[in-house]
C-alpha positions in Angstrom: 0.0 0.0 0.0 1.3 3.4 -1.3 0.2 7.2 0.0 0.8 10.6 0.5 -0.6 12.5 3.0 -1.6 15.6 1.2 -1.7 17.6 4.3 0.8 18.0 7.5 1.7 20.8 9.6 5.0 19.0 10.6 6.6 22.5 11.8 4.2 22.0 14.8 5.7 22.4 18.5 4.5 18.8 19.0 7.0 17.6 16.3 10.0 19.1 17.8 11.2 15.8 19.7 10.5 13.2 18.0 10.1 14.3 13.9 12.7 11.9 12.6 11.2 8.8 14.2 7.9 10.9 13.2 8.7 10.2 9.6 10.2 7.2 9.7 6.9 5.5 10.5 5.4 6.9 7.7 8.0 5.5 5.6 6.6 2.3 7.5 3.7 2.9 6.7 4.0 3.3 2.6 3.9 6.7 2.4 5.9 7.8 -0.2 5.0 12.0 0.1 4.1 14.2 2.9 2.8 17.5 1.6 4.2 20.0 4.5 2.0 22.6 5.4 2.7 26.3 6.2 -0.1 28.5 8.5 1.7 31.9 8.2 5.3 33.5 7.1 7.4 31.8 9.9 5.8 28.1 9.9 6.3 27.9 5.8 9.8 29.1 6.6 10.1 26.2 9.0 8.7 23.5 6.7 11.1 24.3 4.0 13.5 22.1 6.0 11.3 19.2 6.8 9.8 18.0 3.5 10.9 17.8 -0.2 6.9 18.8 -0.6 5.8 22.0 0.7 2.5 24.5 0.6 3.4 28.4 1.9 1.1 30.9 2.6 -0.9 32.7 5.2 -3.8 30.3 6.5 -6.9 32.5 7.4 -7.1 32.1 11.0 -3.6 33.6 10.5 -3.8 36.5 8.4 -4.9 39.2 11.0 -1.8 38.6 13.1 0.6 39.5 9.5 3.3 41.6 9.7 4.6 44.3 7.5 6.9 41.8 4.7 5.3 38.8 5.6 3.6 38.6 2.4 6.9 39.3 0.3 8.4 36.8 2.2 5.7 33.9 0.8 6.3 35.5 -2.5 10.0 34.9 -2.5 9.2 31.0 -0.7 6.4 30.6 -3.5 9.2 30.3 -6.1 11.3 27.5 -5.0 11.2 24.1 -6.2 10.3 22.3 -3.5 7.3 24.8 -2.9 4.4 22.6 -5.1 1.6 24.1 -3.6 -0.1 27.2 -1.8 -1.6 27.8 1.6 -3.2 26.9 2.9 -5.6 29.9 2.3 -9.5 30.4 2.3 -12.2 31.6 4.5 -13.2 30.9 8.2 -16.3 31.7 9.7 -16.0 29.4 13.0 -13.2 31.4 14.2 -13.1 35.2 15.0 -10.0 36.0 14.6 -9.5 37.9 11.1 -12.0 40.1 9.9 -13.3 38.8 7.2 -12.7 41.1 4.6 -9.3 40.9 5.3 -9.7 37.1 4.5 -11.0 37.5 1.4 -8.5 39.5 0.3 -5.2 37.2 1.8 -7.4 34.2 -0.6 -7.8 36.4 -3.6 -4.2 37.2 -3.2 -3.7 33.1 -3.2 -6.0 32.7 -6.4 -3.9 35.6 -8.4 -0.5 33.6 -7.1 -1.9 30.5 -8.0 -2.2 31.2 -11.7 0.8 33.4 -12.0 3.0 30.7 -11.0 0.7 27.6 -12.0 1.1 26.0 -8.2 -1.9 24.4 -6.6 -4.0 26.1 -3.8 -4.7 24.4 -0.5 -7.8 25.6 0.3 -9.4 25.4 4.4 -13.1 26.2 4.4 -15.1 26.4 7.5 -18.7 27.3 7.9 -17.9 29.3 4.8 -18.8 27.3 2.0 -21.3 29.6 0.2 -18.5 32.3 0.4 -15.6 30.0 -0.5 -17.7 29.0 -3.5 -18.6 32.6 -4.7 -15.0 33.6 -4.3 -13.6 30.3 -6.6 -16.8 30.4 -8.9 -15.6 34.2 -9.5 -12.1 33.3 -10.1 -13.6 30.3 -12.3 -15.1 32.2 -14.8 -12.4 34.8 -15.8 -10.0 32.0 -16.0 -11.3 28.6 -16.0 -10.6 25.6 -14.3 -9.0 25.8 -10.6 -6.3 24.3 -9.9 -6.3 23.0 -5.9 -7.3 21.0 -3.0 -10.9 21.2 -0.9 -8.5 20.4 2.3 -10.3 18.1 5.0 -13.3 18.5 3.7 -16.4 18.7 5.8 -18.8 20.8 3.9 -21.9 20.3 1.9 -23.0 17.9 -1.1 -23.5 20.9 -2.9 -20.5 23.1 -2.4 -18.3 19.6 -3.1 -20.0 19.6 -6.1 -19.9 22.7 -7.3 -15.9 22.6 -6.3 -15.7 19.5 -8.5 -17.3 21.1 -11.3 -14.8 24.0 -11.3 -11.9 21.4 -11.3 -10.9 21.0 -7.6 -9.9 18.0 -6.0 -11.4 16.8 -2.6 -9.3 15.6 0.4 -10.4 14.0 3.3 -8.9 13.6 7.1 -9.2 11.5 10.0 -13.0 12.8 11.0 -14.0 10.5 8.3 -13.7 7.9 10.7 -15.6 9.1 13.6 -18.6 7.6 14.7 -20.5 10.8 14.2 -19.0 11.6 10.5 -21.5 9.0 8.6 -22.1 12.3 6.1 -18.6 12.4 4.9 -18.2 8.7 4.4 -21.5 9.7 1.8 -19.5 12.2 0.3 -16.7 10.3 -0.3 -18.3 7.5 -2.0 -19.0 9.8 -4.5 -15.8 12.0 -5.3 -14.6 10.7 -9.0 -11.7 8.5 -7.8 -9.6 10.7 -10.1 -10.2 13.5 -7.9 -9.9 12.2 -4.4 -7.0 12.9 -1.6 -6.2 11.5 2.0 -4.5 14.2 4.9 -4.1 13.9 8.5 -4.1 17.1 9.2 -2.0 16.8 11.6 -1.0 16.7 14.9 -4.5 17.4 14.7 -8.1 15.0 14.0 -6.5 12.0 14.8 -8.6 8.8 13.2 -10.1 5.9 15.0 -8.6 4.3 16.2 -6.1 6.6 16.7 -8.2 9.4 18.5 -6.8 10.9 21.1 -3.4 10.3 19.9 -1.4 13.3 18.3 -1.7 12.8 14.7 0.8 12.2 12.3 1.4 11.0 8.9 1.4 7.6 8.9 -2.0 7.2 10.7 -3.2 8.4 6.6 -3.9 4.5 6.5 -6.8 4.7 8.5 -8.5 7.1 6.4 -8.0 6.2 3.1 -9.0 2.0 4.9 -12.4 4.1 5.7 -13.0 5.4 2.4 -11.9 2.1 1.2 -14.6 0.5 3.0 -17.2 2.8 1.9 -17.0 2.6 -1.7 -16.2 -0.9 -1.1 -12.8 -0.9 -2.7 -9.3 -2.9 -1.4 -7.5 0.0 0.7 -4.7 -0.2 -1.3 -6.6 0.5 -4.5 -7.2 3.9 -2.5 -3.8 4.6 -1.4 -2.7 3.8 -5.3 -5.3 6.2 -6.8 -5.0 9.0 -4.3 -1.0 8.9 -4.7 -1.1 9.3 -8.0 -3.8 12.3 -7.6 -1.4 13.7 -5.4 1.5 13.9 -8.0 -0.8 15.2 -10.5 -2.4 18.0 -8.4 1.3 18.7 -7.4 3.3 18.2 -10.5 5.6 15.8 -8.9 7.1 12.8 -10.7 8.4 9.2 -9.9 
């Protein structure tokens, strides 16, 4: 069984002891890519040095507490090889902690950098789906198809939908798993295959059986076992597929 956790904030305080034996489960594990995360200027910085696969940006929760160059400083990140992706970005309603203006305009700033440099967007929506979707269905039709990631998804049928039809991929985290998350395991029966991902999120939403636990990479396996077992498909049929969405979305090869 092959995967790649599409989404890992492995600059995390809770990574600082233990990272290498961190990662060398994962290799364990079959996971053959770790996307590495970045919240804000500092943390992308940070993840530069802990994965050949790494997202910058300024998350949304994030973006109120920016400092004068922290934005130039993602620019100059965004250009590096190793940087395949960007964000994570989007909108945030559960949280009060950026105005949300001032969100809008950190993920427009994503979208424009996105198509300048022809990178992938990791997107985080919460309780701000209808927005999300007006602000990607905007950028959709000046310049077609968006290129990016609905990161642990936990939306609506429709706003999946309507992310799919504008060419976005879906991801999914450990929350699939819980007892209380039978309306995800819906969803994912019905993301093409072609357009489906697996993320811990991590160190946070730990999977069953997992729970409790920090998170980290290699506990991907549980997730992409539940998806498995919803669309009644061999788990390693998942971790195959969603690999090989993963270097797509990302432009990575081997």
């Amino acid at each position: 069984m092959i995967l790649f956790d599409t989404h890992a904030h492995l600059f995390d305080e809770r990574f600082h002891n233990d990272l290498p034996a961190v990662m060398a489960r994962a290799t364990a594990a079959g996971l053959v890519g770790v996307l590495a995360v970045g919240i804000d200027a500092s943390s992308s910085q940070a993840s530069l040095l802990l994965s050949p696969t790494v997202a910058v940006g300024i998350q949304p929760n994030s973006a109120a507490e920016a400092k004068p160059g922290d934005w130039d400083e993602i620019l100059e990140m965004a250009d590096r090889a190793e940087v395949v992706a960007l964000g994570e970005t989007g909108l945030d309603r559960y949280w009060d902690r950026t105005p949300f203006p001032l969100q809008e305009e950190y993920f427009a700033r994503h979208l424009t950098l996105s198509r300048k440099l022809k990178k992938a967007l990791v997107i985080h929506c919460r309780e701000a789906e209808a927005d999300t979707v007006r602000m990607l269905k905007a950028d959709f039709d000046r310049h077609g198809p968006v290129r990016g990631v609905m990161h642990s998804y936990c939306g609506d049928a429709d706003s999946m939908h309507a992310c799919l039809l504008m060419g976005l991929y879906v991801s999914f985290a450990g929350m699939i798993t819980y007892n209380t998350a039978a309306n995800l395991r819906e969803l994912a029966k019905v993301v093409p295959l072609d357009r489906l991902l697996v993320e811990t999120d991590c160190p946070y939403l730990a999977p069953v059986p997992e729970r409790g636990k920090r998170n980290e990479p290699a506990f991907v396996r549980h997730t992409a076992a539940c998806i498995a077992k919803s669309r009644g498909l061999d788990p390693a049929e998942i971790g195959r597929v969603t690999t090989a969405n993963a270097r797509t979305l990302f432009s990575l090869t081997g």
